[in-house]
Biotite code that builds the C-alpha atoms (Angstrom):
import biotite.structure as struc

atoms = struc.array([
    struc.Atom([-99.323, -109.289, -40.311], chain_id="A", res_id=1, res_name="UNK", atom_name="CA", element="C"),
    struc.Atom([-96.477, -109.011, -37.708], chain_id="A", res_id=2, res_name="UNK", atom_name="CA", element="C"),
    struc.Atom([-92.900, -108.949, -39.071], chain_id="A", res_id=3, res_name="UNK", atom_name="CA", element="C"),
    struc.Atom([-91.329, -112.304, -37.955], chain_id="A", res_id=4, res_name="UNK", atom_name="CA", element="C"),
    struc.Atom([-88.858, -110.318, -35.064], chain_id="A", res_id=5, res_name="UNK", atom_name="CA", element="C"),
    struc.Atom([-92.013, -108.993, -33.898], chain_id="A", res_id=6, res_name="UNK", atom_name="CA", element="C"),
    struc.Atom([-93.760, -112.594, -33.359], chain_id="A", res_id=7, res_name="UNK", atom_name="CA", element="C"),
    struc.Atom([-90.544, -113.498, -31.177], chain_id="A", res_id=8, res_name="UNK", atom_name="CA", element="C"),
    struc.Atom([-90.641, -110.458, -29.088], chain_id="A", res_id=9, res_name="UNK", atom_name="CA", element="C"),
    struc.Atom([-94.281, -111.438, -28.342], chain_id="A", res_id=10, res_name="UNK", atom_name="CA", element="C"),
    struc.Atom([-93.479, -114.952, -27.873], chain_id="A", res_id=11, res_name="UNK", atom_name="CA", element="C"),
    struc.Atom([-90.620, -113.521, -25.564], chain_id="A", res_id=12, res_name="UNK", atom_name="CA", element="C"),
    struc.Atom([-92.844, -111.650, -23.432], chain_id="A", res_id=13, res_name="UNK", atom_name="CA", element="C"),
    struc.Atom([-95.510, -114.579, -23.468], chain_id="A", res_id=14, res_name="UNK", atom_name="CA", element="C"),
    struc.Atom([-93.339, -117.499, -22.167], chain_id="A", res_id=15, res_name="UNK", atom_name="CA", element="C"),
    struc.Atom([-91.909, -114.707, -19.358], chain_id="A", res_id=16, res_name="UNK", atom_name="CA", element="C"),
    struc.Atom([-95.430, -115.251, -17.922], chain_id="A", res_id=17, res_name="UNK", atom_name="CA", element="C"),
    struc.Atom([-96.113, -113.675, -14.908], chain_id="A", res_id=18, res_name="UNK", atom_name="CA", element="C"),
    struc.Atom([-94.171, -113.401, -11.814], chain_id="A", res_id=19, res_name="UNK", atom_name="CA", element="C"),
    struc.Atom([-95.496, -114.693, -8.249], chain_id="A", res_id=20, res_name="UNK", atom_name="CA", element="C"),
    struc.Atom([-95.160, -112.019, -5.496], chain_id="A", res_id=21, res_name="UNK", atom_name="CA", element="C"),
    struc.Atom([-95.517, -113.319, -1.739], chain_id="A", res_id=22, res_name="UNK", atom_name="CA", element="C"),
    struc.Atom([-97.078, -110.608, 0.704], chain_id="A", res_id=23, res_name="UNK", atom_name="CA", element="C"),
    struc.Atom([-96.707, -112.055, 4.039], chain_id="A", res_id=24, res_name="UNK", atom_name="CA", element="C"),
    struc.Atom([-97.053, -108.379, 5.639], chain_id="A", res_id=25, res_name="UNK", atom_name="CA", element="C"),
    struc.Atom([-100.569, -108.578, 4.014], chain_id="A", res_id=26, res_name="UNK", atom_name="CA", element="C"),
    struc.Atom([-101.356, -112.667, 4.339], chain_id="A", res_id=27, res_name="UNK", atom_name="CA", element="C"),
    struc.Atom([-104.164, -114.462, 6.150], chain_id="A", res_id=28, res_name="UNK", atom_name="CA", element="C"),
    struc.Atom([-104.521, -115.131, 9.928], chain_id="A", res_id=29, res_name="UNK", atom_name="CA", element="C"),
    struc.Atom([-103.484, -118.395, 9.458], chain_id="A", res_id=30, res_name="UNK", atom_name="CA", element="C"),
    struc.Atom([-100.069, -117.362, 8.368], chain_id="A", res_id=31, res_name="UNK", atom_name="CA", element="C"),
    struc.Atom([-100.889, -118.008, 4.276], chain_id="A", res_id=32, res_name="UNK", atom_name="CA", element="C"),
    struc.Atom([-98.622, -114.761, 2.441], chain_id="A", res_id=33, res_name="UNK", atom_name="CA", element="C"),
    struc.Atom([-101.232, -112.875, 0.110], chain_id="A", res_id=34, res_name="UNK", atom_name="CA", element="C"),
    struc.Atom([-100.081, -114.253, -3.580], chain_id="A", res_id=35, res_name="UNK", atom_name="CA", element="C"),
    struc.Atom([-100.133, -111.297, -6.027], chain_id="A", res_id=36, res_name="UNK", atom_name="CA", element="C"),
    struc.Atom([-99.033, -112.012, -9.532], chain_id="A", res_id=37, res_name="UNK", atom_name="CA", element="C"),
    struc.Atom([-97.844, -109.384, -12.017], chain_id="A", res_id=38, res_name="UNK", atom_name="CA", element="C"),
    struc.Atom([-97.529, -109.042, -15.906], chain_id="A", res_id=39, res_name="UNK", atom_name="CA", element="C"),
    struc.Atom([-94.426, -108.379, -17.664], chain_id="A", res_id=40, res_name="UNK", atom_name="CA", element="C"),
    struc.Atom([-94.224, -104.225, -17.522], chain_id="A", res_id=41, res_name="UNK", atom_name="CA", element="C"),
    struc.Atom([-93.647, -103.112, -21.433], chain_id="A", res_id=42, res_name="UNK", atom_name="CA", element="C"),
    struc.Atom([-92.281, -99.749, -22.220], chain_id="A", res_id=43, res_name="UNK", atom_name="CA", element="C"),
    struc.Atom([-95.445, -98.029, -23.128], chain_id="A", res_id=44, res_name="UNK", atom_name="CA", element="C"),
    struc.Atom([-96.652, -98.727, -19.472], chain_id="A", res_id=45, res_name="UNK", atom_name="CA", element="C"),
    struc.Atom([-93.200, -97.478, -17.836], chain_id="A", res_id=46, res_name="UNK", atom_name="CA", element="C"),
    struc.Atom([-93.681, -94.383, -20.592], chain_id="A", res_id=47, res_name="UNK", atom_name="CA", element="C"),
    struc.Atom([-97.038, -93.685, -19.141], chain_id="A", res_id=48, res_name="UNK", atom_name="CA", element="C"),
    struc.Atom([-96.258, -93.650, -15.441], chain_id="A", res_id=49, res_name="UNK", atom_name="CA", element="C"),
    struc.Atom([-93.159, -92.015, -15.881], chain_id="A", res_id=50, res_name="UNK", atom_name="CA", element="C"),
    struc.Atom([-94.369, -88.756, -17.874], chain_id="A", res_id=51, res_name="UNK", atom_name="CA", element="C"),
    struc.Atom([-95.889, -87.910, -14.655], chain_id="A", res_id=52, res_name="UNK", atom_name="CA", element="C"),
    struc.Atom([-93.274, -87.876, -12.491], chain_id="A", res_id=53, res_name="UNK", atom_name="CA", element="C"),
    struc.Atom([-91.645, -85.111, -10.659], chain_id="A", res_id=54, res_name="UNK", atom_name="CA", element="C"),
    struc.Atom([-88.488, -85.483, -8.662], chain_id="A", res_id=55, res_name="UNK", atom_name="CA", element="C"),
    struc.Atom([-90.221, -85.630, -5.297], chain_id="A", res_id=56, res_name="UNK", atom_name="CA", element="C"),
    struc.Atom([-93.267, -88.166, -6.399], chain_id="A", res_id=57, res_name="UNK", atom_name="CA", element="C"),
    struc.Atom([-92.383, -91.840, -5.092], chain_id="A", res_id=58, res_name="UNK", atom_name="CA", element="C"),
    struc.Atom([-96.272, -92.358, -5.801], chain_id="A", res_id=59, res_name="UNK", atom_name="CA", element="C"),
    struc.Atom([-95.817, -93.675, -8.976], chain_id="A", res_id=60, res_name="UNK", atom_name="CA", element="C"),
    struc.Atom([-95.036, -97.395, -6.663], chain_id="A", res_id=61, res_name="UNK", atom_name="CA", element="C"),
    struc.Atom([-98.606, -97.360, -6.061], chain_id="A", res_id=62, res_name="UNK", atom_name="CA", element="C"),
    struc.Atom([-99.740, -96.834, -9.438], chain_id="A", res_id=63, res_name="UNK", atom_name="CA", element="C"),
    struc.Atom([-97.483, -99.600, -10.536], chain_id="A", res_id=64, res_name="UNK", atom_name="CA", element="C"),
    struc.Atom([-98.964, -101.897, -8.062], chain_id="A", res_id=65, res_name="UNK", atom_name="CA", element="C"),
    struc.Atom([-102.658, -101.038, -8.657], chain_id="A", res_id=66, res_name="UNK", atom_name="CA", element="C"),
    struc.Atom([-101.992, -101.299, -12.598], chain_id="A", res_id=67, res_name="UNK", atom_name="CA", element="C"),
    struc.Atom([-99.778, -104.715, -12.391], chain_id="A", res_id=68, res_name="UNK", atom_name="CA", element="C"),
    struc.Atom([-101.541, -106.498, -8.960], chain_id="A", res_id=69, res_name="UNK", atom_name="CA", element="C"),
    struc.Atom([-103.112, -109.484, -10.591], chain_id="A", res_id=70, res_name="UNK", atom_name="CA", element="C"),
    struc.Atom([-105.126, -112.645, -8.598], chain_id="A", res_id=71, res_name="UNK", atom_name="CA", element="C"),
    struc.Atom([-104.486, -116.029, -9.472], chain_id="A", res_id=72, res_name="UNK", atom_name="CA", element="C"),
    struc.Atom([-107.281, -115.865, -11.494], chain_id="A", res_id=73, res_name="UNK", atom_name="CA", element="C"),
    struc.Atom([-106.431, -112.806, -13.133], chain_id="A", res_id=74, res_name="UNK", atom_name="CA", element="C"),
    struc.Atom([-108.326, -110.448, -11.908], chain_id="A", res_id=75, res_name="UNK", atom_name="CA", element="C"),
    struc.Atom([-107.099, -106.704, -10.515], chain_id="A", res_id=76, res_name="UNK", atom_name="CA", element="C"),
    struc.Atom([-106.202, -106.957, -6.991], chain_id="A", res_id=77, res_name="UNK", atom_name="CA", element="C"),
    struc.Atom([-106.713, -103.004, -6.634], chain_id="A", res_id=78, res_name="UNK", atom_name="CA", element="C"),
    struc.Atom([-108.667, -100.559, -8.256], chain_id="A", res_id=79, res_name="UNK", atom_name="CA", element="C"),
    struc.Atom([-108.064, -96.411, -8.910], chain_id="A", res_id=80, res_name="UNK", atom_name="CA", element="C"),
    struc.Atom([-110.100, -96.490, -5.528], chain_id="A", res_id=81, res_name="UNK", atom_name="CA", element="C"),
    struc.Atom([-107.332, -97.901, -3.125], chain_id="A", res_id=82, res_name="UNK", atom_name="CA", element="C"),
    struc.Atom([-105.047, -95.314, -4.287], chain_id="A", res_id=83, res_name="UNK", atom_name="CA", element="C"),
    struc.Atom([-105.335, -92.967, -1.729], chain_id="A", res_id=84, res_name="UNK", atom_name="CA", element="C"),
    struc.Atom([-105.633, -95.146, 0.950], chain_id="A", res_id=85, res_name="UNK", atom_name="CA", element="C"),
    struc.Atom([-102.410, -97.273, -0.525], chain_id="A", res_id=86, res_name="UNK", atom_name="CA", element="C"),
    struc.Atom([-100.631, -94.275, -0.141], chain_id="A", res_id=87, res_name="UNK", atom_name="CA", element="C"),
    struc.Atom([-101.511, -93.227, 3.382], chain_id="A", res_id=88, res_name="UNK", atom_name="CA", element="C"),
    struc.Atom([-102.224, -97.017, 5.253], chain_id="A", res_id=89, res_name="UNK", atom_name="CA", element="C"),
    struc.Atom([-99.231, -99.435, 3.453], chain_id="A", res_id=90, res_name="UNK", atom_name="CA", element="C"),
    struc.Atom([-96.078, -99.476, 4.761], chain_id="A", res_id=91, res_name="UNK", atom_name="CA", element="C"),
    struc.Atom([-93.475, -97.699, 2.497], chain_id="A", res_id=92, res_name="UNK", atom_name="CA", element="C"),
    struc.Atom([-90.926, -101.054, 2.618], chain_id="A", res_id=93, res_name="UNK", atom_name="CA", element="C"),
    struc.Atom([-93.799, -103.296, 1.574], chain_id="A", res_id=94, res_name="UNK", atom_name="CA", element="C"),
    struc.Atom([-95.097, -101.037, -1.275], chain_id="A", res_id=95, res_name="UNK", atom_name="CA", element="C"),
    struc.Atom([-91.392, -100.573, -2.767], chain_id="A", res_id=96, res_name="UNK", atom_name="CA", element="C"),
    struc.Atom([-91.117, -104.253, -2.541], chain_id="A", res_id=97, res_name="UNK", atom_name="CA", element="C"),
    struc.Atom([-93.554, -105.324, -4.606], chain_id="A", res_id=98, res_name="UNK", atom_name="CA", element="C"),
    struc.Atom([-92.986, -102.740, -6.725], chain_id="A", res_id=99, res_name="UNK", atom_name="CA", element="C"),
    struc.Atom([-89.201, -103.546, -7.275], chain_id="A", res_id=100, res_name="UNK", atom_name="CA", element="C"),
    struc.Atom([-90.754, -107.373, -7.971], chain_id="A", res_id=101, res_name="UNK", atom_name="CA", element="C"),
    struc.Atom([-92.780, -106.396, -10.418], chain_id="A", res_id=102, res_name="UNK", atom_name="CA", element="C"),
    struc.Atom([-89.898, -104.713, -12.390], chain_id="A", res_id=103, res_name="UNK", atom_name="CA", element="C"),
    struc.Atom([-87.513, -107.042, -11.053], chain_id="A", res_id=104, res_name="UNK", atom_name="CA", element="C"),
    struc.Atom([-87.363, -108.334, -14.901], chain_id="A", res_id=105, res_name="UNK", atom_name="CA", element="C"),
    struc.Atom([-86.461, -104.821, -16.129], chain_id="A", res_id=106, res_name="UNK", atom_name="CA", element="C"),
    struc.Atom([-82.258, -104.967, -15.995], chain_id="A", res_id=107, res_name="UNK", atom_name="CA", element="C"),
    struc.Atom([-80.864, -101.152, -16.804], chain_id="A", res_id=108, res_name="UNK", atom_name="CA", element="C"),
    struc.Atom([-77.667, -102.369, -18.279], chain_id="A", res_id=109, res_name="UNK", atom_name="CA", element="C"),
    struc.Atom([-79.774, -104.580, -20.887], chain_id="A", res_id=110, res_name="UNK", atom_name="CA", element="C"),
    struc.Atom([-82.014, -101.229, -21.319], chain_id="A", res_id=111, res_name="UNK", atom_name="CA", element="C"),
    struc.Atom([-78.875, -98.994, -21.932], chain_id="A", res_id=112, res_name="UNK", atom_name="CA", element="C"),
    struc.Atom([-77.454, -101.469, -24.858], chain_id="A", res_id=113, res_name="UNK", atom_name="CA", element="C"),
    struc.Atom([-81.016, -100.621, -26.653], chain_id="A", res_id=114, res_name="UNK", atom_name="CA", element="C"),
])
């Protein structure tokens, strides 16, 4: 049974919910911004794409998004599959966007008093 701190970081995490990400770069020809959603990130994820990284590997964006990308129904908006062409088709700006969204949460200065 979880420690009663524990059950309040949970519930802390659960009422964040998830966050709505517009993509109008990647919307409907009508104009309607693609609506991805994203999870809270916890530190085991952030562990996991970090111990990969090398200074010159910006990649790790993409593996955000295609871990994180959510529909409104839940579902994964990308799979392991899109990687590559994530990497060489989407715009830089629009991939670092939703990125920095999805961690938007995430504040250093709260991080560095832990």
């Amino acid at each position: 049974m979880a420690s009663p701190i524990m059950e309040r970081v949970k519930a802390h995490k659960d009422a964040l919910g998830r966050t709505l990400i517009e993509v109008p770069e990647w919307g409907a020809e009508d104009g309607t911004p693609l609506h991805v959603y994203s999870q809270p990130i916890v530190m085991h994820e952030m562990r996991k794409w970090y111990k990969g990284i090398n200074a010159d590997d910006i990649s790790v964006l993409v593996d955000l998004i295609i871990a994180k990308a959510e529909t409104v129904d839940g579902d994964k908006v990308f799979t392991l599959e899109d990687k590559q062409p994530l990497l060489r088709t989407a715009e830089f700006s629009v991939l670092s966007r939703i990125s920095g969204e999805m961690m938007e949460t995430l504040d250093p200065d709260d991080l560095e008093k832990n």
